[in-house]
C-alpha positions as CSV (number, residue, x, y, z in Angstrom):
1,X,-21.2,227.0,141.5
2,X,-23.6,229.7,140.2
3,X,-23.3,233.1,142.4
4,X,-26.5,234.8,142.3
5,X,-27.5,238.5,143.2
6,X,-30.2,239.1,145.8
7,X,-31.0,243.1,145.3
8,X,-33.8,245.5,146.2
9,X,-35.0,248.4,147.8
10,X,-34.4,248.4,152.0
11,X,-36.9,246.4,153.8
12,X,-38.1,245.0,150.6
13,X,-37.7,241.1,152.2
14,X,-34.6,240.0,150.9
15,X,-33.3,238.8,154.1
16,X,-36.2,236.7,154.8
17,X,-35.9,235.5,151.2
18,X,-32.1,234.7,152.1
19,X,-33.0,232.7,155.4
20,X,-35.8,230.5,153.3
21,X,-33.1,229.7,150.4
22,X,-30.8,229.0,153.0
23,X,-33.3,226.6,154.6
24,X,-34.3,224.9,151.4
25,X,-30.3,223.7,151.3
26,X,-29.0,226.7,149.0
27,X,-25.8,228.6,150.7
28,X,-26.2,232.3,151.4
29,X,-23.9,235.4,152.1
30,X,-25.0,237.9,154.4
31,X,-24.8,241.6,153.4
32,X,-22.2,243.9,154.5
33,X,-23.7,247.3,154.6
34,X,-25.8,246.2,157.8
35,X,-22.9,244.5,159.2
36,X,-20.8,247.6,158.5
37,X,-23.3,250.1,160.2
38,X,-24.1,248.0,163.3
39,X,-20.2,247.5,163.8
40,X,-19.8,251.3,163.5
41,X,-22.6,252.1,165.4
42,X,-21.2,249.9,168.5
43,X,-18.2,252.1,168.1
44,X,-20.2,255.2,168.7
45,X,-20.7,256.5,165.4
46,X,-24.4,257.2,164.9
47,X,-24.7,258.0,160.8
48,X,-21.7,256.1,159.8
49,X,-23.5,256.1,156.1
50,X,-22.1,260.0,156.3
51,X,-18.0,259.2,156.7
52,X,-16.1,258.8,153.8
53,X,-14.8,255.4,154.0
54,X,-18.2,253.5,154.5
55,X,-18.6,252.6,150.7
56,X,-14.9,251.0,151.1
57,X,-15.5,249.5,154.6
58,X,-18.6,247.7,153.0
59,X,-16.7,246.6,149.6
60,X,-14.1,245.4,151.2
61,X,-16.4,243.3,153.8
62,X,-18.1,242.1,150.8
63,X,-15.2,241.0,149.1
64,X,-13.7,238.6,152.1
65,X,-17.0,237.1,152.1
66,X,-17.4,236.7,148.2
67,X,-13.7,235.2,148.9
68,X,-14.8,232.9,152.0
69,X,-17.6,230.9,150.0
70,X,-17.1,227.0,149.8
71,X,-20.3,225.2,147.8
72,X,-20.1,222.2,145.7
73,X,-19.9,223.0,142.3
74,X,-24.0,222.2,141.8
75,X,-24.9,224.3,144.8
76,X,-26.3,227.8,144.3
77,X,-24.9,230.6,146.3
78,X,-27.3,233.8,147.0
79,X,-25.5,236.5,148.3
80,X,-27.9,239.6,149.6
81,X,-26.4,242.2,148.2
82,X,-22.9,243.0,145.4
83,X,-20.6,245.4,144.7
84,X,-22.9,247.0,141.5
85,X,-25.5,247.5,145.0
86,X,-22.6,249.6,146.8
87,X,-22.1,251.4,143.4
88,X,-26.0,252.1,144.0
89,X,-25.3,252.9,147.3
90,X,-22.8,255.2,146.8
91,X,-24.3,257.6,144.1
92,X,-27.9,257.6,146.4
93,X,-25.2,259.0,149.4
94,X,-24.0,261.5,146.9
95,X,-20.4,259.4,147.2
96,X,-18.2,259.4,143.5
97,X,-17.1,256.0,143.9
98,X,-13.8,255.6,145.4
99,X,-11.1,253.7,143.4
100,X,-11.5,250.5,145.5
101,X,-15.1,250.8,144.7
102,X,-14.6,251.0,140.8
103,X,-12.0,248.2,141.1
104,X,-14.4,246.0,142.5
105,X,-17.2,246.5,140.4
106,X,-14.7,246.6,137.6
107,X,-13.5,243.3,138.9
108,X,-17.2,241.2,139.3
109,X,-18.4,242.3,135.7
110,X,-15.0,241.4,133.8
111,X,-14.5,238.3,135.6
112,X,-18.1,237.2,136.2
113,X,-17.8,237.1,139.8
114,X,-21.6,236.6,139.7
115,X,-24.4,235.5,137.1
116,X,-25.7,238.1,134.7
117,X,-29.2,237.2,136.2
118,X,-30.1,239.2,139.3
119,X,-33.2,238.6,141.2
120,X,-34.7,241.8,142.1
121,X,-36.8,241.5,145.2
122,X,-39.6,244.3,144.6
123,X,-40.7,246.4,147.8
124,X,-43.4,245.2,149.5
125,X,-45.2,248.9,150.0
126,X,-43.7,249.9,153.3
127,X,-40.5,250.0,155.3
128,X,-40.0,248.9,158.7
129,X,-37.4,251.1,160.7
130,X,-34.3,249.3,162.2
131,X,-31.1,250.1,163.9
132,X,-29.5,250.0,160.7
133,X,-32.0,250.9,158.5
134,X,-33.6,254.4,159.0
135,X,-35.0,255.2,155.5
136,X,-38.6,256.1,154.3
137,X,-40.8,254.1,151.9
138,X,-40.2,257.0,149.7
139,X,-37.0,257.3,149.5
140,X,-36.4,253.6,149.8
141,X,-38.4,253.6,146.3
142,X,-35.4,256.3,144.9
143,X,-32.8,253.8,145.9
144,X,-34.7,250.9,144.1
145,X,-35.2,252.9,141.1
146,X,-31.2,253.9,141.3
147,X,-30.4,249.8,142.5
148,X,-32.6,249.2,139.0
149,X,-31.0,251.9,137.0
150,X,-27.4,250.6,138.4
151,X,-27.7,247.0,137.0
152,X,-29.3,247.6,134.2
153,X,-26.6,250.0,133.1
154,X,-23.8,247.4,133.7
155,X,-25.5,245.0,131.5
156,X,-27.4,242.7,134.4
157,X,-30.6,241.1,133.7
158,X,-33.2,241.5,136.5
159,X,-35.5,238.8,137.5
160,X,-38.4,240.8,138.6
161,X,-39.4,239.0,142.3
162,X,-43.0,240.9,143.1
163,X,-44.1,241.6,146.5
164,X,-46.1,238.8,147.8
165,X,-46.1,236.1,150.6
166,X,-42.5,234.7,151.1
167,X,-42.6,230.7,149.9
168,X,-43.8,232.3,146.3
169,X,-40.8,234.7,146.3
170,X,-38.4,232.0,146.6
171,X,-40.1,229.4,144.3
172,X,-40.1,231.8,141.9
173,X,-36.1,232.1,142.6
174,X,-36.4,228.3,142.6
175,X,-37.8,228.0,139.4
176,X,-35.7,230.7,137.6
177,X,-32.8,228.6,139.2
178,X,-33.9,225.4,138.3
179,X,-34.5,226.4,134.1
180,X,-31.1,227.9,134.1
181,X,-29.2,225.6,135.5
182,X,-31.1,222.3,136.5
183,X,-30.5,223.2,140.5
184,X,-33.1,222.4,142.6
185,X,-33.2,222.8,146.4
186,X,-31.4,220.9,148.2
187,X,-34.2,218.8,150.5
188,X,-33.6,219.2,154.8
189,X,-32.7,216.2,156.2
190,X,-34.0,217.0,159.8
């Protein structure tokens, strides 16, 4: 089953993307960094992006769900968001990457935990504030840049996904998918 990366800047789309592929039959994983700040921020910790263990509280979150996947072998799995994004993550925070961090990262490139394609969903020229996400369009465009920089560096190829309305984003997916591997969506039954 072909695991490919969804990756961007925040608020770029890449959820809606997700919730379209995942309607069109493909099976998703949700991303952890959200999950990890919401969770924490329940618990009463406002800025949990500033303690320590969040890069390894989001790795390892992302790894039980990398774990958790079941698709049949033809199905394409998008997950929003990798390890090589936490690495990303981490240096925009100002982290060094912890050892679980490197181990991971480490551990999807030599094994191939996901295809060397990545689609990278382009900003769409603003950010919308959220609970979880409480960056500027300006700085969201340094942590693309960095995301970019990241994958690149590691030897990804990025499949550029410009902004633009959403059923063109994911036919482009689609079609990138499809001339790779012969996968087409899946079509809805109801």
């Amino acid at each position: 089953m072909p695991r490919y990366i969804l990756t961007g800047a925040p608020g770029a789309g890449k959820t809606a993307v997700l919730r379209l592929l995942e309607s069109n039959g493909h099976a998703v994983v949700e991303e952890a960094a959200t999950d990890v700040i919401t969770l924490d921020n329940a618990l009463g910790h406002e800025e949990p992006w500033r303690d320590h263990t969040f890069i390894d509280k989001i790795v390892t979150l992302q790894r039980r769900r990398q774990d958790a996947v079941r698709a049949a072998p033809s199905t394409a799995v998008f997950f929003d968001r990798s390890p090589v994004c936490t690495l990303a993550l981490s240096r925009y925070l100002g982290f060094a990457p912890s050892r679980l961090l490197t181990r991971e990262v480490d551990r999807v490139t030599a094994e191939g935990g996901y295809e060397t394609t990545v689609f990278f969903i382009r900003n769409q020229g603003f950010v919308q504030a959220t609970a979880a996400r409480r960056i500027s369009f300006e700085d969201s465009l340094v942590f693309e840049r960095l995301h970019e920089q990241t994958y690149r560096d590691l030897g990804f190829q990025l499949v550029e996904i410009p902004a633009g309305p959403l059923i063109d984003r994911v036919a482009l997916i689609e079609q990138t998918i499809e001339q790779l591997h012969g996968i087409e969506a899946v079509e809805s039954t109801s």
